[in-house]
N, CA, C and O atoms as a DFTB+ gen file, in Angstrom:
316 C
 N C O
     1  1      21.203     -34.439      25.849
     2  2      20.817     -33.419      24.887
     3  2      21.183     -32.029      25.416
     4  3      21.829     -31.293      24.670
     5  1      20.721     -31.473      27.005
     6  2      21.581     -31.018      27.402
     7  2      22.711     -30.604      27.311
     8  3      22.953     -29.451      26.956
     9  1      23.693     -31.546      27.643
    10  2      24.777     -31.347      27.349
    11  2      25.179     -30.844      26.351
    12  3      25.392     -29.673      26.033
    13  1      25.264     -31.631      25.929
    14  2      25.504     -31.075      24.073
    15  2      24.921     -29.346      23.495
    16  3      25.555     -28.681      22.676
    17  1      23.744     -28.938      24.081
    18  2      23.870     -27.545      23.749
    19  2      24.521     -26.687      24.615
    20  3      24.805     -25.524      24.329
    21  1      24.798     -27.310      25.822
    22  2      25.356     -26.520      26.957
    23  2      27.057     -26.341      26.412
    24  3      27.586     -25.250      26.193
    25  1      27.604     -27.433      26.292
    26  2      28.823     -27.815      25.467
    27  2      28.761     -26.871      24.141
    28  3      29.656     -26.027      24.189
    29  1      28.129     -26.797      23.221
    30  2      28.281     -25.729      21.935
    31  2      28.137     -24.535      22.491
    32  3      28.981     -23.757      22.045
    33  1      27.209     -23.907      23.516
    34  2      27.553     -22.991      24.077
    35  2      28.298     -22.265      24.596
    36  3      28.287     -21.038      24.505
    37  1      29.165     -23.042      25.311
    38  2      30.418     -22.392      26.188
    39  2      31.573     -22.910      24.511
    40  3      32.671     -22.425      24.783
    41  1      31.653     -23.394      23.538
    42  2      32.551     -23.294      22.953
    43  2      32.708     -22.418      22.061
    44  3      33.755     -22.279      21.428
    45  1      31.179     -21.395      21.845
    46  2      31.431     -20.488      20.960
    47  2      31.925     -19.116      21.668
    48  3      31.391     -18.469      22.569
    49  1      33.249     -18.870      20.881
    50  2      33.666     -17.455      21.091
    51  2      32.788     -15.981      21.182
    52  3      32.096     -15.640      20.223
    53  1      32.858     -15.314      22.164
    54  2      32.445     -14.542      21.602
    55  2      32.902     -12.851      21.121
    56  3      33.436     -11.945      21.761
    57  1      32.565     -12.914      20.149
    58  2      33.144     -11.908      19.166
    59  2      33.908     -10.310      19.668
    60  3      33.392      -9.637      20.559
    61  1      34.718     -10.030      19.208
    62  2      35.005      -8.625      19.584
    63  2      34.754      -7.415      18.983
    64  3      34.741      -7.098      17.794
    65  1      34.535      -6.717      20.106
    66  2      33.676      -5.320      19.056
    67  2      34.243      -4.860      18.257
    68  3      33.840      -3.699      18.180
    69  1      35.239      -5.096      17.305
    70  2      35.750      -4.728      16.114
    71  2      35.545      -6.024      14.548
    72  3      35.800      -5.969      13.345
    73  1      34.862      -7.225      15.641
    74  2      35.027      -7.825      14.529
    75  2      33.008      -8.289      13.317
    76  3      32.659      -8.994      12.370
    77  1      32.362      -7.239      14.346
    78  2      30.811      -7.487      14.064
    79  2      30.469      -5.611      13.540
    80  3      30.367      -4.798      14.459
    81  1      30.371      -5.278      12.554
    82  2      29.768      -4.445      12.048
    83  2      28.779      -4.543      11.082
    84  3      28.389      -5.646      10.699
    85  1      28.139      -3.043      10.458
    86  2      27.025      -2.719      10.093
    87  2      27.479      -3.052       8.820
    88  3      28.651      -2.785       8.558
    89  1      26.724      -3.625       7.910
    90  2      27.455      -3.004       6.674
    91  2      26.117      -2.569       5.793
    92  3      24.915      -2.435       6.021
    93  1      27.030      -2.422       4.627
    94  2      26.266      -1.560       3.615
    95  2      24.974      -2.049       3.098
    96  3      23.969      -1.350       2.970
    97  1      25.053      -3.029       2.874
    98  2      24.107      -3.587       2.137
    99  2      23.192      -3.593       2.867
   100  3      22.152      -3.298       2.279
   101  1      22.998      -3.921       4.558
   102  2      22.009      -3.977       5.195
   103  2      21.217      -2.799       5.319
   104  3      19.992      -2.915       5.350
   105  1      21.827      -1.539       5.404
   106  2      21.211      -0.169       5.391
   107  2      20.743       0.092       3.860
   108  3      20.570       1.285       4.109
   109  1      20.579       0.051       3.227
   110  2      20.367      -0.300       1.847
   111  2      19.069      -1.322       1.963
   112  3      18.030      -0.663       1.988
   113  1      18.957      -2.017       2.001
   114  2      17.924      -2.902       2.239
   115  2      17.074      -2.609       3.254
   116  3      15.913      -3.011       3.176
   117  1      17.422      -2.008       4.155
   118  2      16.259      -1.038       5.217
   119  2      15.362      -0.182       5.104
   120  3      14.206      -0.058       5.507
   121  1      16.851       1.038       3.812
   122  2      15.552       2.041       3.634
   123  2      14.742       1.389       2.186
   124  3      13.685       1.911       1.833
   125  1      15.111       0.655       1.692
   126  2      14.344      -0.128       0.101
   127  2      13.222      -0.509       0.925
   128  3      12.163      -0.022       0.530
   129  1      13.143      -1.198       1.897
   130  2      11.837      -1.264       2.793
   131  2      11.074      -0.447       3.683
   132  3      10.036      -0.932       4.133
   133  1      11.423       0.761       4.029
   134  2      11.123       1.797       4.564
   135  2      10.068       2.703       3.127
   136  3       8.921       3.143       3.205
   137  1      10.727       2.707       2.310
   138  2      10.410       3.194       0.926
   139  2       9.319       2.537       0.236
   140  3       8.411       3.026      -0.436
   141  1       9.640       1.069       0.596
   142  2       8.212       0.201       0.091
   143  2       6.709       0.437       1.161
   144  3       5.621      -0.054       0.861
   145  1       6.857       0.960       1.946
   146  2       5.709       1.075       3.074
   147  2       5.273       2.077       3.086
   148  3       4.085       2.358       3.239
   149  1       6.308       2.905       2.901
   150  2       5.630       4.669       2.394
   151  2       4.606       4.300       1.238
   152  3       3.376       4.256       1.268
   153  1       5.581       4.029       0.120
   154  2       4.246       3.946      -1.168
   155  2       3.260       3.011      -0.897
   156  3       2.198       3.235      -1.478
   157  1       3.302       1.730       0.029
   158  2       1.964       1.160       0.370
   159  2       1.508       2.085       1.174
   160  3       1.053       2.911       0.383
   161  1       1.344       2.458       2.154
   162  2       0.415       3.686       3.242
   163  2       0.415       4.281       2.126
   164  3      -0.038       3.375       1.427
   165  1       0.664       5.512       1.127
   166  2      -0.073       6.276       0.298
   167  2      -0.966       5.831      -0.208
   168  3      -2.016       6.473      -0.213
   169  1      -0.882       4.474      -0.867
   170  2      -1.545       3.857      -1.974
   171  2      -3.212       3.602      -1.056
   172  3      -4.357       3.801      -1.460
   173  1      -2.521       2.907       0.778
   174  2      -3.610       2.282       1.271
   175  2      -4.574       3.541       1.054
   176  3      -5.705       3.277       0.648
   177  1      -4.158       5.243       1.341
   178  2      -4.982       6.296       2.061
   179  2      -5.925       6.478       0.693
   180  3      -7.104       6.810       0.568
   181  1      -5.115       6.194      -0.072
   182  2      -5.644       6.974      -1.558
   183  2      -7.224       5.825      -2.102
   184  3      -8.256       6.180      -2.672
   185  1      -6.872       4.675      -1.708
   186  2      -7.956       3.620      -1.710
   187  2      -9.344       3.694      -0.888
   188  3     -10.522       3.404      -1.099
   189  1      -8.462       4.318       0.318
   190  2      -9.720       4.602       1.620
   191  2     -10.750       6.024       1.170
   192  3     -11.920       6.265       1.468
   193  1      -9.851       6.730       0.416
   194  2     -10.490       8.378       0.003
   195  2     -11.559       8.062      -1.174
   196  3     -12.407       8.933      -1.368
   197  1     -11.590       7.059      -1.866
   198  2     -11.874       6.631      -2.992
   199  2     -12.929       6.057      -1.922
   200  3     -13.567       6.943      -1.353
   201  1     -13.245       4.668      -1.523
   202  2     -14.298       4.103      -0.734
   203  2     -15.130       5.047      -0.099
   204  3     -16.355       4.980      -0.204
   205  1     -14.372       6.203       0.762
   206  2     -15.177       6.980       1.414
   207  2     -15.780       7.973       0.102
   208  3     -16.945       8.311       0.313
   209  1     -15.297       8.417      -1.000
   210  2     -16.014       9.520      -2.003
   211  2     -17.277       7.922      -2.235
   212  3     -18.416       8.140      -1.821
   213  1     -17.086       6.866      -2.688
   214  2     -17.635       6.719      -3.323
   215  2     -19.400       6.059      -2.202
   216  3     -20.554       5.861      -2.580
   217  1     -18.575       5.899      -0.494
   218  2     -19.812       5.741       0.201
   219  2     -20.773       7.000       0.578
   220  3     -21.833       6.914       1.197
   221  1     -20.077       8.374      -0.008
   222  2     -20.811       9.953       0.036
   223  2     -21.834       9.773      -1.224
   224  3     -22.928      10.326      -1.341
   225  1     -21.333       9.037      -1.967
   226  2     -22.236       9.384      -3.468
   227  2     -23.399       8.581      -3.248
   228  3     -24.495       8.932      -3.686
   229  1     -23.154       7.038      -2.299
   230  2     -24.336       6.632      -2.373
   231  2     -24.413       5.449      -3.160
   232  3     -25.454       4.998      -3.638
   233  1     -23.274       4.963      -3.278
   234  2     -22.459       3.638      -4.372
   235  2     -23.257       2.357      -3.536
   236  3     -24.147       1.614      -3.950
   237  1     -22.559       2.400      -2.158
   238  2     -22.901       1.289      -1.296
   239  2     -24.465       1.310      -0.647
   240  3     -24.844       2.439      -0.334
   241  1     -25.384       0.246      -0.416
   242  2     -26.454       0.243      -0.302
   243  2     -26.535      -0.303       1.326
   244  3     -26.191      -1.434       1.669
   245  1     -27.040       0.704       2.205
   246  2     -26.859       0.687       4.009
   247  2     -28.151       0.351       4.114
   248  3     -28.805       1.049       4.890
   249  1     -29.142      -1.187       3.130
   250  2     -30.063      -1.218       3.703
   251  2     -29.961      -2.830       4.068
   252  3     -29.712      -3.613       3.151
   253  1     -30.237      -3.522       5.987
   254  2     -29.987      -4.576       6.083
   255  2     -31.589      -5.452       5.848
   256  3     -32.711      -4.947       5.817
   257  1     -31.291      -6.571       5.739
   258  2     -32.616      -7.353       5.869
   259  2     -32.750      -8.456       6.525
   260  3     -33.702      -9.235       6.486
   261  1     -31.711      -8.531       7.182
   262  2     -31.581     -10.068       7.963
   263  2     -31.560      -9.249       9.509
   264  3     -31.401      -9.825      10.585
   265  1     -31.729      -8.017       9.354
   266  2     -32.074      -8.177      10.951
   267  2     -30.526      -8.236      11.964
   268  3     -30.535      -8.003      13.173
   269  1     -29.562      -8.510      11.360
   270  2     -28.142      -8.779      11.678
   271  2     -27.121      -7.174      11.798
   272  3     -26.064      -7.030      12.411
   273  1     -27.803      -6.246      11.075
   274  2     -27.058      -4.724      11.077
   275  2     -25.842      -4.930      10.345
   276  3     -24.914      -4.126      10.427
   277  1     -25.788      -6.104       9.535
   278  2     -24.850      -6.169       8.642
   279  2     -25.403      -6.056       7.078
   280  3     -26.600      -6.177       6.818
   281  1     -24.760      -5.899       6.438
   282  2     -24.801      -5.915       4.494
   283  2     -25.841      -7.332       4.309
   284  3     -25.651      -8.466       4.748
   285  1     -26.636      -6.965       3.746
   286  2     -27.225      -8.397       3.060
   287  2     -25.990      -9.402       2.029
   288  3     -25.106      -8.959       1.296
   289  1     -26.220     -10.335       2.217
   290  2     -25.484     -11.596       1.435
   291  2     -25.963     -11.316       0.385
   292  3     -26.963     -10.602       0.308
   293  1     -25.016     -12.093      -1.228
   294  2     -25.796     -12.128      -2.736
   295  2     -27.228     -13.122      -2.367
   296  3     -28.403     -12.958      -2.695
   297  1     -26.628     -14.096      -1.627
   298  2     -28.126     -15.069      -1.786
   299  2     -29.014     -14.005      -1.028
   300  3     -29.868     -13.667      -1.848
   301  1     -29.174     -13.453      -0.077
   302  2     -30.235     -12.480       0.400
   303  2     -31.067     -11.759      -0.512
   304  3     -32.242     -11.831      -0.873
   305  1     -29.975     -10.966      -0.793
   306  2     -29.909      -9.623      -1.908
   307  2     -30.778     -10.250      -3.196
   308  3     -31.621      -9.503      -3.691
   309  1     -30.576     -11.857      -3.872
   310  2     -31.352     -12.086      -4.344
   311  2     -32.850     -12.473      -4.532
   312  3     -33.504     -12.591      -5.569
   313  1     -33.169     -12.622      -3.344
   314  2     -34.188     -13.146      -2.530
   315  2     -35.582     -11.813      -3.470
   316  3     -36.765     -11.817      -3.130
């Protein structure tokens, strides 16, 4: 088994620096993803500003009952 990858190994050429370039399409497809992460990070900050206005107003309820310093559960909460 060895062999055999050792053997495909030494039989592949390897390339000359004129014959491996950049091309277009790939830079193109870089910044289309560079571009998609910007508008997610805006979108994430704009979500977080919203959670935080709405934990100032007093939306979310910071009272625990299990003793745990975490959020009560629905089954708790119903209790």
């Amino acid at each position: 088994m060895l062999s055999v990858v050792l053997q495909a190994a030494a039989s592949d050429p390897v390339p000359a620096e004129n014959d491996v370039k950049a091309g277009w399409v790939a830079l193109v497809v870089v910044l289309l993803l560079v571009v998609a992460v910007v508008f997610l990070l805006r979108s994430f900050v704009k979500q977080l500003k919203k959670v935080d206005a709405a934990d100032q107003a007093g939306v979310y309820d910071e009272k625990t009952d299990n003793g745990s310093g975490l959020p009560p559960t629905t089954i708790e909460h119903d209790r």
